[in-house]
C-alpha positions, 0 to 999 in steps of 0.5 A: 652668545652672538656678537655684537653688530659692532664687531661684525663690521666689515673692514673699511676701504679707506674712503673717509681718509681719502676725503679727508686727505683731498680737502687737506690738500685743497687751497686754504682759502676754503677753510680760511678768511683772507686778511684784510688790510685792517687787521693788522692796525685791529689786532694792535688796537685789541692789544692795546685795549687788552694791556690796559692802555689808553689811547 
């Protein structure tokens, strides 16, 4: 029997960790929102809501 495509693969460069580890390494407001200013006074009122309380 021959084996399978999958385990005659080449050994791999590396390539994808090295993509991977240079977006890790970019800024984060690429992968994240900027607050703004509201959302601190947003989460409170989503808490406030959550625990039950009225205004």
């Amino acid at each position: 029997m021959t084996k399978h495509l999958a385990d005659k693969r080449k050994p791999t460069t590396g390539a994808r960790v090295k993509h991977f580890l240079r977006l890790s390494r970019a800024k984060r407001e690429t992968w994240h929102r900027s607050e703004s200013a509201e959302g601190g006074s947003r989460l409170t009122q989503f808490l406030r809501i959550a625990r039950g309380r009225l205004a």
